[in-house]
CHARMM-style PDB file with segment names, atoms N, HN, CA, C and O in Angstrom:
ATOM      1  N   UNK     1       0.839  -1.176   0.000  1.00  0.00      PROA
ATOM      2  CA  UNK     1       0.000   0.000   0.000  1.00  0.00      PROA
ATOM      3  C   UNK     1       0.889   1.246   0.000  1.00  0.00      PROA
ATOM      4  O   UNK     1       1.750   1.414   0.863  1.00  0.00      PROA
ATOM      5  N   UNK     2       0.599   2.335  -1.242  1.00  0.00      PROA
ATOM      6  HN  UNK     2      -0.101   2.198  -1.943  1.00  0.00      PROA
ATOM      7  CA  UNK     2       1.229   3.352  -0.876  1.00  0.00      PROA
ATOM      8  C   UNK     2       0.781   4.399   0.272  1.00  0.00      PROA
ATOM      9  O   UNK     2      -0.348   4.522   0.744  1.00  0.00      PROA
ATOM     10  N   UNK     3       2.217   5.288   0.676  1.00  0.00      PROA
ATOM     11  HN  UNK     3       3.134   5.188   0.292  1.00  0.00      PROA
ATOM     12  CA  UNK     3       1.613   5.914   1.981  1.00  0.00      PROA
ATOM     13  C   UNK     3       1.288   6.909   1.218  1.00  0.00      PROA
ATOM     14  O   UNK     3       1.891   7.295   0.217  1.00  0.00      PROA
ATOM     15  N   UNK     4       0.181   7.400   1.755  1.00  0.00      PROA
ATOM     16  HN  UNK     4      -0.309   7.086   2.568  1.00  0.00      PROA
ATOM     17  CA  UNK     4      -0.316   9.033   1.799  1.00  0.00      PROA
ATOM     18  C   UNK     4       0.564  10.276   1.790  1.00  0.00      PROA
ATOM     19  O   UNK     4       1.114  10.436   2.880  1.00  0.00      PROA
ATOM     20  N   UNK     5       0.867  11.225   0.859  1.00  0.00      PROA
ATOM     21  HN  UNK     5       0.421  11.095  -0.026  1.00  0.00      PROA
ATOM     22  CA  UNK     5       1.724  12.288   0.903  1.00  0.00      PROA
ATOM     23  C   UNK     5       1.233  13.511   1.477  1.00  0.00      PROA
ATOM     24  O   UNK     5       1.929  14.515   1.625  1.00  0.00      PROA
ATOM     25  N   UNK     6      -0.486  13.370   1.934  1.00  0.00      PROA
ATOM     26  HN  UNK     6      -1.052  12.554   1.814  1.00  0.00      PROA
ATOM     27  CA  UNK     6      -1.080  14.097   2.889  1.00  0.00      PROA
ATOM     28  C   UNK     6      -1.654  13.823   3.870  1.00  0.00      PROA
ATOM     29  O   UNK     6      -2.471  12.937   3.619  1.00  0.00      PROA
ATOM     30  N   UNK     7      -1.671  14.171   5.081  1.00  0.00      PROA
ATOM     31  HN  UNK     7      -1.007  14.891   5.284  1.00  0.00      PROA
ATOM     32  CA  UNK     7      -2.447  13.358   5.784  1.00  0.00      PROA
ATOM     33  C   UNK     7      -3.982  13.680   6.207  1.00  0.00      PROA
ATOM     34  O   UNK     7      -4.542  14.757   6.410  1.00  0.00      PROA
ATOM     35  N   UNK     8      -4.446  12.350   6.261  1.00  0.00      PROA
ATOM     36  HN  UNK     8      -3.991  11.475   6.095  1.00  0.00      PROA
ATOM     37  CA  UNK     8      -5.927  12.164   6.118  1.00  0.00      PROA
ATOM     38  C   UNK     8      -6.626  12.871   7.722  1.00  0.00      PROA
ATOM     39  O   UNK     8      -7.768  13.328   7.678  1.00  0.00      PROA
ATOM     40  N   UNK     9      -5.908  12.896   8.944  1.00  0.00      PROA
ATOM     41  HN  UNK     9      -4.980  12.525   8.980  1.00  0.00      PROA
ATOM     42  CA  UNK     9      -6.464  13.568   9.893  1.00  0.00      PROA
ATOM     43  C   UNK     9      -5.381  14.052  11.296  1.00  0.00      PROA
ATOM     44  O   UNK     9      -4.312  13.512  11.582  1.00  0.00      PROA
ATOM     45  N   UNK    10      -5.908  14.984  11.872  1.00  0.00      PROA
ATOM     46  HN  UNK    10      -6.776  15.423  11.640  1.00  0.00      PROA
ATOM     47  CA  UNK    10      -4.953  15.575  12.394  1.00  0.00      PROA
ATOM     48  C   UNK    10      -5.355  15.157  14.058  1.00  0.00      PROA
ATOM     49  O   UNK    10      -6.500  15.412  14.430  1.00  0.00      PROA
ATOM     50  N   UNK    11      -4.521  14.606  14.891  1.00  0.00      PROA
ATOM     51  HN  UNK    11      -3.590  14.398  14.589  1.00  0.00      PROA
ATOM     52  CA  UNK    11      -4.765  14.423  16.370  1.00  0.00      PROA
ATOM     53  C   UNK    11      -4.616  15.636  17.490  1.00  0.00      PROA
ATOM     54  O   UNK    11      -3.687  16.424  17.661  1.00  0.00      PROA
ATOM     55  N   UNK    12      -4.947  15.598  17.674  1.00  0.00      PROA
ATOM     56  HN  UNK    12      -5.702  14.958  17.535  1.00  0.00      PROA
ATOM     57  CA  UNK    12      -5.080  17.482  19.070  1.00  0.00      PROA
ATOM     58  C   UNK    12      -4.388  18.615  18.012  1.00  0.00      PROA
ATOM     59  O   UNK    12      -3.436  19.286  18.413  1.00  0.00      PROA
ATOM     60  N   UNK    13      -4.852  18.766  16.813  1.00  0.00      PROA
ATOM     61  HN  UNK    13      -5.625  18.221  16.488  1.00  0.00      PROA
ATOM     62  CA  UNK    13      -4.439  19.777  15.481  1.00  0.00      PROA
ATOM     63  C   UNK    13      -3.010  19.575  15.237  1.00  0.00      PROA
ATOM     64  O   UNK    13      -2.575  20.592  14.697  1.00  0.00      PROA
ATOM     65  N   UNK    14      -1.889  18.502  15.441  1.00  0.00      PROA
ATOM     66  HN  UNK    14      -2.243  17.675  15.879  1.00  0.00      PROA
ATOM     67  CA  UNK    14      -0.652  18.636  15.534  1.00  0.00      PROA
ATOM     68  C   UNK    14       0.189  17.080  15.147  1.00  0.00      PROA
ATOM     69  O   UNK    14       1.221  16.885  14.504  1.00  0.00      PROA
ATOM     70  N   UNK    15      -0.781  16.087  15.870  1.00  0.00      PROA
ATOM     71  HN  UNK    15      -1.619  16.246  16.392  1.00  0.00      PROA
ATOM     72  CA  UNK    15      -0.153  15.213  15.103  1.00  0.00      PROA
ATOM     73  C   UNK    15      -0.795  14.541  14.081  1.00  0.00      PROA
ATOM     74  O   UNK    15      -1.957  14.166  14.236  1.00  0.00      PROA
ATOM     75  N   UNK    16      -0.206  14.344  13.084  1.00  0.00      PROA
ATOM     76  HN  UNK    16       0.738  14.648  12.958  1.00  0.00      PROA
ATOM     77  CA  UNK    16      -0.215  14.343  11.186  1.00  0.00      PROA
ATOM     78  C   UNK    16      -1.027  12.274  10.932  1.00  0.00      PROA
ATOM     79  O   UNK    16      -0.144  11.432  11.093  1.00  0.00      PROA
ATOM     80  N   UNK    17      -1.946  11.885  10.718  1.00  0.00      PROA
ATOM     81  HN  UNK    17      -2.663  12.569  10.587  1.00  0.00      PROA
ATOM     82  CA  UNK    17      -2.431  10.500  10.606  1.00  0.00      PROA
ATOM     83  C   UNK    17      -2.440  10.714   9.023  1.00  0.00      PROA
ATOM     84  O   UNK    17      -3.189  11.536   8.495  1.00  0.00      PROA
ATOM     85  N   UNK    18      -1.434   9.808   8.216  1.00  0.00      PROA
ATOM     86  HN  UNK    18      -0.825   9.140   8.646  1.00  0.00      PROA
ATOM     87  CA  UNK    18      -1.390   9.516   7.187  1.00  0.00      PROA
ATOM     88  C   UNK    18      -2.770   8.231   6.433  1.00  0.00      PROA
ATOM     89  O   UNK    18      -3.321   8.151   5.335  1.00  0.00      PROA
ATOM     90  N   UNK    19      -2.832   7.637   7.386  1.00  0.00      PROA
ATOM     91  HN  UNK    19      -2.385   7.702   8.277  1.00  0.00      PROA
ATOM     92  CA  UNK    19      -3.519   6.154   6.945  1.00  0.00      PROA
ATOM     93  C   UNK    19      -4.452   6.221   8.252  1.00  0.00      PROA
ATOM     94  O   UNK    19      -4.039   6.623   9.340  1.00  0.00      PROA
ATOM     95  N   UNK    20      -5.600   5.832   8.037  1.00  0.00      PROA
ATOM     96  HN  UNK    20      -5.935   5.506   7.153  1.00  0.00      PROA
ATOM     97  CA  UNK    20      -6.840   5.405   9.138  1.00  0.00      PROA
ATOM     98  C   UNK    20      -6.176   4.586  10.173  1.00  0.00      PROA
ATOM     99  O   UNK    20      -6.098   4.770  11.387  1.00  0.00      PROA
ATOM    100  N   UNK    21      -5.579   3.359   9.200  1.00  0.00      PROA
ATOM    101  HN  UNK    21      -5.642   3.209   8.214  1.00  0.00      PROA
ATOM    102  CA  UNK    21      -5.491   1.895  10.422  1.00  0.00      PROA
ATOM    103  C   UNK    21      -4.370   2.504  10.822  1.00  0.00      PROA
ATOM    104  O   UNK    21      -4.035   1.733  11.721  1.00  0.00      PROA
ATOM    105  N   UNK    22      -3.433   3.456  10.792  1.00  0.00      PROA
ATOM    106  HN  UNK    22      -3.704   4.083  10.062  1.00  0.00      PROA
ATOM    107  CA  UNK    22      -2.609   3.832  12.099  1.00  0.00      PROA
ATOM    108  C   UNK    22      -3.297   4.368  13.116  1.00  0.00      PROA
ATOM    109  O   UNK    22      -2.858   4.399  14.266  1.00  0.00      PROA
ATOM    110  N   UNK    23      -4.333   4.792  12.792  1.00  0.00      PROA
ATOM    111  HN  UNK    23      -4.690   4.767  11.858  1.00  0.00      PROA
ATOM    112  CA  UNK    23      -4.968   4.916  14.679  1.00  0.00      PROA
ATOM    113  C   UNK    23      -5.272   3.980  15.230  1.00  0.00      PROA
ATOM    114  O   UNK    23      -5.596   4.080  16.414  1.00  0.00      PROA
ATOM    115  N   UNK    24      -5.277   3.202  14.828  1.00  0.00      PROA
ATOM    116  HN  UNK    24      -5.014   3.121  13.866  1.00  0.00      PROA
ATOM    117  CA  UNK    24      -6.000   1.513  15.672  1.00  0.00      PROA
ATOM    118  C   UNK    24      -4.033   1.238  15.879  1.00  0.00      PROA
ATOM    119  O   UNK    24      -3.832   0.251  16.586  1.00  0.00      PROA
ATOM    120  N   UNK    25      -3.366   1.585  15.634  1.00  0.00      PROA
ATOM    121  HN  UNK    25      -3.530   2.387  15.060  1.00  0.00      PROA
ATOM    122  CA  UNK    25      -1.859   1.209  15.740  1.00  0.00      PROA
ATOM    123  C   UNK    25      -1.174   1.545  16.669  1.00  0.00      PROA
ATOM    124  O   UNK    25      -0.179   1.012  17.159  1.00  0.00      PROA
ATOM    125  N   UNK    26      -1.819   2.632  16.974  1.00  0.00      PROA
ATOM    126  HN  UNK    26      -2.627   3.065  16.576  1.00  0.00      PROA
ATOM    127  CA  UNK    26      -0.680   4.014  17.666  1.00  0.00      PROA
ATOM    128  C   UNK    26      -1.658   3.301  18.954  1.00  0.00      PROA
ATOM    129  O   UNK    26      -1.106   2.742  19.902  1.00  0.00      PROA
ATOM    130  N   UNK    27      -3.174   3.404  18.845  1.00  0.00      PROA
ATOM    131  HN  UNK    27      -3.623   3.858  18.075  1.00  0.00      PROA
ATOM    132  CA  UNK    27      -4.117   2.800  20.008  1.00  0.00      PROA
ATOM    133  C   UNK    27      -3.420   1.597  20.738  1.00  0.00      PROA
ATOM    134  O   UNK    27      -2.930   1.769  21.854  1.00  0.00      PROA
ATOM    135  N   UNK    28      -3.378   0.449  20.145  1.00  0.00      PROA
ATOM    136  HN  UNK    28      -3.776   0.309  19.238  1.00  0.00      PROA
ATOM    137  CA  UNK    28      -3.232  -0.602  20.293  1.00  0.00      PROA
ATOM    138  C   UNK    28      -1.979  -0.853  21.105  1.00  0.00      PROA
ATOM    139  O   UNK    28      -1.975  -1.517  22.142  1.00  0.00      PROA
ATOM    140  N   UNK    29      -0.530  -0.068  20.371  1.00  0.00      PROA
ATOM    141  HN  UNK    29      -0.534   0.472  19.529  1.00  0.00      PROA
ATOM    142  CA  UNK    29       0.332  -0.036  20.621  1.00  0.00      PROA
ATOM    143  C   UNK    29       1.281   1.133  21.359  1.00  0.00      PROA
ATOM    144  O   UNK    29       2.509   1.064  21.308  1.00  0.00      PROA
ATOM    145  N   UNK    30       0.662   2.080  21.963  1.00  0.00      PROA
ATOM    146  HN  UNK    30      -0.336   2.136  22.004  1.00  0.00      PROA
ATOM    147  CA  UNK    30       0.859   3.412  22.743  1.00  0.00      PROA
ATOM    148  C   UNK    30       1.742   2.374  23.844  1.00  0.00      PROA
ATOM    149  O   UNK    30       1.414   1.422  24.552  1.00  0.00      PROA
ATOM    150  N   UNK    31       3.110   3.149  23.563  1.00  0.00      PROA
ATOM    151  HN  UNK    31       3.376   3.922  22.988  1.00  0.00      PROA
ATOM    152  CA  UNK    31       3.560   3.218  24.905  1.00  0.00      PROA
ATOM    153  C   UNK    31       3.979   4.307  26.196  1.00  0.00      PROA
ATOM    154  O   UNK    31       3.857   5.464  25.793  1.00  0.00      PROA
ATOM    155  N   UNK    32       4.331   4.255  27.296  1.00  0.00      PROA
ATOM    156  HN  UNK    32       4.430   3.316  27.623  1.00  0.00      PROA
ATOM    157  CA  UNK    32       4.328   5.262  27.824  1.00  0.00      PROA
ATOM    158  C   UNK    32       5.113   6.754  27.596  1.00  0.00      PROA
ATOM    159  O   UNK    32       4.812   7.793  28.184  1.00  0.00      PROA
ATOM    160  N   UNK    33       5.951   6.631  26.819  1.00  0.00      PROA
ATOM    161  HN  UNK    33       6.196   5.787  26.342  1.00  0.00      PROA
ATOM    162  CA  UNK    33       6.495   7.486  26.169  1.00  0.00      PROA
ATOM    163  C   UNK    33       5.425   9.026  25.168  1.00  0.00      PROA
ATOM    164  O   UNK    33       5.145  10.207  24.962  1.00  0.00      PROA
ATOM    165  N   UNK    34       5.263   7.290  24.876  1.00  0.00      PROA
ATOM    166  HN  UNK    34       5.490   6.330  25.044  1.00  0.00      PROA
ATOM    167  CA  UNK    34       3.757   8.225  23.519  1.00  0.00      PROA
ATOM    168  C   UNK    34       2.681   8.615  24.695  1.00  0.00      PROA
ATOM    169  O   UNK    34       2.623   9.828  24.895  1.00  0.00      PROA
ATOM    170  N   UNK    35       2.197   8.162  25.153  1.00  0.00      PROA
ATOM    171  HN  UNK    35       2.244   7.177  24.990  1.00  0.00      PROA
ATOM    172  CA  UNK    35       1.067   8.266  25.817  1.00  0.00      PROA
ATOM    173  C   UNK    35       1.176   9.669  26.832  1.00  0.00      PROA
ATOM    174  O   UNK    35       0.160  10.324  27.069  1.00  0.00      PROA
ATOM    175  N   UNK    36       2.762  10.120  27.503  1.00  0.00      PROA
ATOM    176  HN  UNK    36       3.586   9.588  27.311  1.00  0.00      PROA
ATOM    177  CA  UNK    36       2.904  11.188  28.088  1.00  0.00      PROA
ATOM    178  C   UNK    36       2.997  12.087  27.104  1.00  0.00      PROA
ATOM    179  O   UNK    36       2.625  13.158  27.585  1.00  0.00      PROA
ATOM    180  N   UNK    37       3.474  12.307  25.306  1.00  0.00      PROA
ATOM    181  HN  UNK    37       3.775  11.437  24.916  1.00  0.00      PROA
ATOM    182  CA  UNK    37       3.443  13.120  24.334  1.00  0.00      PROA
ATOM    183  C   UNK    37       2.105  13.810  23.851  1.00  0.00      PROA
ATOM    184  O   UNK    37       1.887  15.010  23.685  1.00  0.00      PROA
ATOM    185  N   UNK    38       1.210  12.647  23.659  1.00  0.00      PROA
ATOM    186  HN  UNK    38       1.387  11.672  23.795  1.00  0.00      PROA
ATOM    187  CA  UNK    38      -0.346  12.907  23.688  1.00  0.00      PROA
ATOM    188  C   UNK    38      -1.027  13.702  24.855  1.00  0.00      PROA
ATOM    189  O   UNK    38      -1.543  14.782  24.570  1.00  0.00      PROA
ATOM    190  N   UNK    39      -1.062  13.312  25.974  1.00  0.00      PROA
ATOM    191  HN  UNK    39      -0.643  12.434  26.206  1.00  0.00      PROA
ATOM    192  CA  UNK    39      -1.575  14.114  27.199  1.00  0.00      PROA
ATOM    193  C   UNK    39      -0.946  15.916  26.673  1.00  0.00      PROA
ATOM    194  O   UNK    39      -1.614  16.949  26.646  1.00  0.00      PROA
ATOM    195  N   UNK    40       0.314  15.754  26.369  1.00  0.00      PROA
ATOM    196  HN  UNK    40       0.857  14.915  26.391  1.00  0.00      PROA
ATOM    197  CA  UNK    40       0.971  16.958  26.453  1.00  0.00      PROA
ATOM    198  C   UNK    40      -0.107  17.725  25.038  1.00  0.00      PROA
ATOM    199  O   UNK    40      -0.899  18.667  25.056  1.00  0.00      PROA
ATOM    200  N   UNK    41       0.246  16.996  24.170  1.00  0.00      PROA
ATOM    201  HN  UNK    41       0.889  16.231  24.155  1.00  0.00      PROA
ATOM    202  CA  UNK    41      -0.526  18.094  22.929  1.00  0.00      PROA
ATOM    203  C   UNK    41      -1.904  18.145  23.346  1.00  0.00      PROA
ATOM    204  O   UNK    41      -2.435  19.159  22.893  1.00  0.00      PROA
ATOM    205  N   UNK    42      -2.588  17.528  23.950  1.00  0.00      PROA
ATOM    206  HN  UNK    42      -2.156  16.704  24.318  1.00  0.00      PROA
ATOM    207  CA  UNK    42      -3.952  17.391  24.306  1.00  0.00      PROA
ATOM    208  C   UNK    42      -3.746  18.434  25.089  1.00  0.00      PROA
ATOM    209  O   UNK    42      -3.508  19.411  24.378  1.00  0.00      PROA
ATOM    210  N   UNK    43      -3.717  18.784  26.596  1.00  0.00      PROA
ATOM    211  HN  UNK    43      -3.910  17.990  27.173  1.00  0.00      PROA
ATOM    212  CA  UNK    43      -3.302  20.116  26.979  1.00  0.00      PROA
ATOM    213  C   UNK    43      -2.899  21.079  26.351  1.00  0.00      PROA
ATOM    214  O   UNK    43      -3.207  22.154  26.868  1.00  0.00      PROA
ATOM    215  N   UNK    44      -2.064  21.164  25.009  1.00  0.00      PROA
ATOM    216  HN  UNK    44      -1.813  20.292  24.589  1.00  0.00      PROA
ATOM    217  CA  UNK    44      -1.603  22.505  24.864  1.00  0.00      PROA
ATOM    218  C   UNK    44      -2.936  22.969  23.392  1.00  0.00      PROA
ATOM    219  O   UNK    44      -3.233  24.003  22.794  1.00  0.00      PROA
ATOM    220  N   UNK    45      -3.247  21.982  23.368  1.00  0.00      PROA
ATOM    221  HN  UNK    45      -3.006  21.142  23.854  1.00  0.00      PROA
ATOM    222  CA  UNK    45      -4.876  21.993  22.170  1.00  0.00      PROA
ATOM    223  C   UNK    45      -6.043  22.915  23.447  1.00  0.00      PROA
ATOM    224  O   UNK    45      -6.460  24.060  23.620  1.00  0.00      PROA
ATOM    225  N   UNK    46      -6.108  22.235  23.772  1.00  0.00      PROA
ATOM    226  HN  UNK    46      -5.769  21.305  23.631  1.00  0.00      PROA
ATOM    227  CA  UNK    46      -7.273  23.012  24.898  1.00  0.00      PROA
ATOM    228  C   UNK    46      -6.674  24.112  25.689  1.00  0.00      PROA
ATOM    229  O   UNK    46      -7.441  24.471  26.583  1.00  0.00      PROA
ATOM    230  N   UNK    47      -5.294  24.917  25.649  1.00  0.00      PROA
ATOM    231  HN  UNK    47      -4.671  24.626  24.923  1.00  0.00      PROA
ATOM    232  CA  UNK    47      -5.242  25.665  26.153  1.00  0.00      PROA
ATOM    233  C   UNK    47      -5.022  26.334  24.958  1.00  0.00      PROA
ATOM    234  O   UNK    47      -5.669  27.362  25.155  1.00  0.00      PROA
ATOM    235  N   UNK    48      -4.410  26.464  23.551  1.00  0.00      PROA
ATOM    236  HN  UNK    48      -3.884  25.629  23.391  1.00  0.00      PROA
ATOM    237  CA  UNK    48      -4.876  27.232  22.703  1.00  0.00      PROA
ATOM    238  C   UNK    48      -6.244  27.754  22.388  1.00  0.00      PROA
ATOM    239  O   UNK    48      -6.482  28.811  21.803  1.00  0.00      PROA
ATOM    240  N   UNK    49      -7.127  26.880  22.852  1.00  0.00      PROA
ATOM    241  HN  UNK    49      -6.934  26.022  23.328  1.00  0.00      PROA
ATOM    242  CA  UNK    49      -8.688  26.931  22.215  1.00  0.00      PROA
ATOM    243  C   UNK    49      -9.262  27.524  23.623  1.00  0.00      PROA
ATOM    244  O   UNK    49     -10.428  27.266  23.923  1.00  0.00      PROA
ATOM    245  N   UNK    50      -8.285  28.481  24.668  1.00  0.00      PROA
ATOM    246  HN  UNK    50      -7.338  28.691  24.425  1.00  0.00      PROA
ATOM    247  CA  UNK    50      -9.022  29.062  25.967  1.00  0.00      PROA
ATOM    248  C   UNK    50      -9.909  28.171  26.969  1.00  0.00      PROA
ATOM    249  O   UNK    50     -10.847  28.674  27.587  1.00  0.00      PROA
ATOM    250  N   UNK    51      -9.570  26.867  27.087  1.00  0.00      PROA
ATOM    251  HN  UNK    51      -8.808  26.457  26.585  1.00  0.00      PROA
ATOM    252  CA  UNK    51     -10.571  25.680  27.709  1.00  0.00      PROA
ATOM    253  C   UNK    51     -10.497  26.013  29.540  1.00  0.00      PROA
ATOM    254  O   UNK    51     -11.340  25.864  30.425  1.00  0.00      PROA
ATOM    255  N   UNK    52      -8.693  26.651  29.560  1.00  0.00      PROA
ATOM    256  HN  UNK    52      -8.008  26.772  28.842  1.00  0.00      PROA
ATOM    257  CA  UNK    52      -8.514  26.294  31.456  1.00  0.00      PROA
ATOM    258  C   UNK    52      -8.215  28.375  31.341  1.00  0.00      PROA
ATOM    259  O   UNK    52      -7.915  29.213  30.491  1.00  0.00      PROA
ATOM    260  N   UNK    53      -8.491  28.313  32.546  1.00  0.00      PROA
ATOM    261  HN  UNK    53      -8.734  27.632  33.236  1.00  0.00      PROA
ATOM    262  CA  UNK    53      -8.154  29.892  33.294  1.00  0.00      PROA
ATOM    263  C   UNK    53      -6.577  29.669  33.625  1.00  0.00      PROA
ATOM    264  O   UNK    53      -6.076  28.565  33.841  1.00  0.00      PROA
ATOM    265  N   UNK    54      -6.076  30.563  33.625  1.00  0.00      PROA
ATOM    266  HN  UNK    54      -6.483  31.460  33.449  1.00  0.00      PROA
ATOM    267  CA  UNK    54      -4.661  31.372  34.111  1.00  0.00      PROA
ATOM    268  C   UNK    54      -4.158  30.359  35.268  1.00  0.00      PROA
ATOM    269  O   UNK    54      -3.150  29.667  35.123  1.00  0.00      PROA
ATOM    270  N   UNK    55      -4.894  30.342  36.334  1.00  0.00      PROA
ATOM    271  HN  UNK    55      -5.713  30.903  36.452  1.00  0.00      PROA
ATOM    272  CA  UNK    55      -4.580  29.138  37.489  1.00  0.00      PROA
ATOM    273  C   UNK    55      -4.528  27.620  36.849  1.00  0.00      PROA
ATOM    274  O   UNK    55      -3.554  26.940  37.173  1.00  0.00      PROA
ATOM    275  N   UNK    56      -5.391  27.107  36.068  1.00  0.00      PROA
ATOM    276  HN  UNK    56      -6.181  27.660  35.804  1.00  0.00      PROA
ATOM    277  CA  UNK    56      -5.623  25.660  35.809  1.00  0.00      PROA
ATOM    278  C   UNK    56      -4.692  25.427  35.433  1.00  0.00      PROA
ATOM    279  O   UNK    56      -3.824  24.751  35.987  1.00  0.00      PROA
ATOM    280  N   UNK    57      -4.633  26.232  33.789  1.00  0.00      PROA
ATOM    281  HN  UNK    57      -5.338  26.781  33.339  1.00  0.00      PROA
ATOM    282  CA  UNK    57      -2.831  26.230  33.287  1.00  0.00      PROA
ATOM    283  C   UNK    57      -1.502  25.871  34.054  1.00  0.00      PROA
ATOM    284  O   UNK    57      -0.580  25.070  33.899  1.00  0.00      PROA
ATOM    285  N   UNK    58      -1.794  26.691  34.810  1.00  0.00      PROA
ATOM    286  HN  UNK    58      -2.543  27.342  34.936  1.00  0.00      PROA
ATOM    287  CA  UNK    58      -0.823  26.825  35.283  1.00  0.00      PROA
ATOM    288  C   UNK    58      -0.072  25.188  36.396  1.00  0.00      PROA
ATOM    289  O   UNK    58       0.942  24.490  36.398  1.00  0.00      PROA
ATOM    290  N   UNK    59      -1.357  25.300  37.161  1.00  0.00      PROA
ATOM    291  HN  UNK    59      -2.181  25.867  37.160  1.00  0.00      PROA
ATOM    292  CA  UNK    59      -1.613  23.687  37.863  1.00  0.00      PROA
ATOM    293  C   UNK    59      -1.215  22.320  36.118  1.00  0.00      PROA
ATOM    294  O   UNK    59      -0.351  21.462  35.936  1.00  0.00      PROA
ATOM    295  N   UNK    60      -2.119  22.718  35.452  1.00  0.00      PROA
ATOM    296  HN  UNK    60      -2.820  23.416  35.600  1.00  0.00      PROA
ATOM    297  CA  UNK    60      -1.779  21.361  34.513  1.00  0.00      PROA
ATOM    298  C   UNK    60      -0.396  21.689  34.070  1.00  0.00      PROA
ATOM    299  O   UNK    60       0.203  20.691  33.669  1.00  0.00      PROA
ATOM    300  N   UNK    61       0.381  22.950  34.018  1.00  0.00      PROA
ATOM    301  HN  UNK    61      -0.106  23.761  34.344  1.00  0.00      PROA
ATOM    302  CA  UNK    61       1.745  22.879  33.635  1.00  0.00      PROA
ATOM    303  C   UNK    61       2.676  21.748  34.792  1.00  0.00      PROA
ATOM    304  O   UNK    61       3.307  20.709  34.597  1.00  0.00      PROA
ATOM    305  N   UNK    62       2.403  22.485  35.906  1.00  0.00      PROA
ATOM    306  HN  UNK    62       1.891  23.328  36.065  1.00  0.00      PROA
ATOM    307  CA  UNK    62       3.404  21.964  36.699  1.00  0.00      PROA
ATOM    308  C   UNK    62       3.140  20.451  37.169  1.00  0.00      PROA
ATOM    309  O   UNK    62       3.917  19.870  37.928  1.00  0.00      PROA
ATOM    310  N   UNK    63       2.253  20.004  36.774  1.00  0.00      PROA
ATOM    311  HN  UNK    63       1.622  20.476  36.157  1.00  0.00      PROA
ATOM    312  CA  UNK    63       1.624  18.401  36.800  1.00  0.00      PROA
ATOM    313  C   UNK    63       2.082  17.985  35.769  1.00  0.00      PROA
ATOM    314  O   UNK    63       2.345  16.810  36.026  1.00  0.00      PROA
ATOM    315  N   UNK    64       2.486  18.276  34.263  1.00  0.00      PROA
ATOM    316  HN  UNK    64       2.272  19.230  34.055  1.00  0.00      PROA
ATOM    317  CA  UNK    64       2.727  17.667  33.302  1.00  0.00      PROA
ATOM    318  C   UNK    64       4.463  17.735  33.324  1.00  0.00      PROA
ATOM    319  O   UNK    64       5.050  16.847  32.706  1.00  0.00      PROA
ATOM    320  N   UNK    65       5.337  18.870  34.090  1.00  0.00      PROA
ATOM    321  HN  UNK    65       4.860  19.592  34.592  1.00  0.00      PROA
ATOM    322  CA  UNK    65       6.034  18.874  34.203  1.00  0.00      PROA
ATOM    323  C   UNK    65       6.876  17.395  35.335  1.00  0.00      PROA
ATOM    324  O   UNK    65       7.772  16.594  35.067  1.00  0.00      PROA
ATOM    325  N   UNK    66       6.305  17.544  36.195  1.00  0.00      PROA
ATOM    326  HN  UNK    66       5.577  18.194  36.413  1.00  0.00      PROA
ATOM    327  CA  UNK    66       6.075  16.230  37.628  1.00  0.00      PROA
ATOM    328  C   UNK    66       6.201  15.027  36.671  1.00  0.00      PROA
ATOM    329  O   UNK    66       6.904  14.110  37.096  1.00  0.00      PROA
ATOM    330  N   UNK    67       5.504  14.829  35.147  1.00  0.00      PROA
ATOM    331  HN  UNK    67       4.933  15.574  34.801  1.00  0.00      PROA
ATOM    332  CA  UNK    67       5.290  13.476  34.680  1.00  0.00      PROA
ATOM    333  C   UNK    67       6.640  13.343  34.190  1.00  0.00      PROA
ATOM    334  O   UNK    67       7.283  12.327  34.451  1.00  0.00      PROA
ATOM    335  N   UNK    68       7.229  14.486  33.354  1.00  0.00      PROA
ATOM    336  HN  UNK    68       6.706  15.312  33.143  1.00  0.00      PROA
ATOM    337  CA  UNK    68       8.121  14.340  32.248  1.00  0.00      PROA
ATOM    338  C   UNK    68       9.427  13.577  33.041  1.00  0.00      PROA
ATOM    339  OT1 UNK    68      10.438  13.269  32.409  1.00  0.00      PROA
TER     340      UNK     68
END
């Protein structure tokens, strides 16, 4: 199968899904590495889009920092 030279959908606006069945891939096969990368863009998606106040931010910074 050729790969896609665009990609078909975007995860928290940032990471690039070339092919469908890599989400059942990345799912299936997330390790903790990935899984602390995701949390991270997932937070910085909802704090672009104004989701947490000045304090929350700030709390989910220094909690995501604690993980790294």
């Amino acid at each position: 199968m050729e790969q896609q030279t665009q990609p078909v959908a975007y995860l928290f606006e940032d990471v690039e899904i070339y092919n469908p069945e890599d989400i059942e891939k990345l799912i299936d096969g997330l390790t903790e590495e990935q899984a602390k990368f995701m949390l991270v863009r997932a937070v910085q998606m909802a704090y672009r889009n104004g989701l947490y106040s000045l304090t929350e931010s700030e709390l989910i910074s220094k909690s995501l920092r604690m993980l790294k």
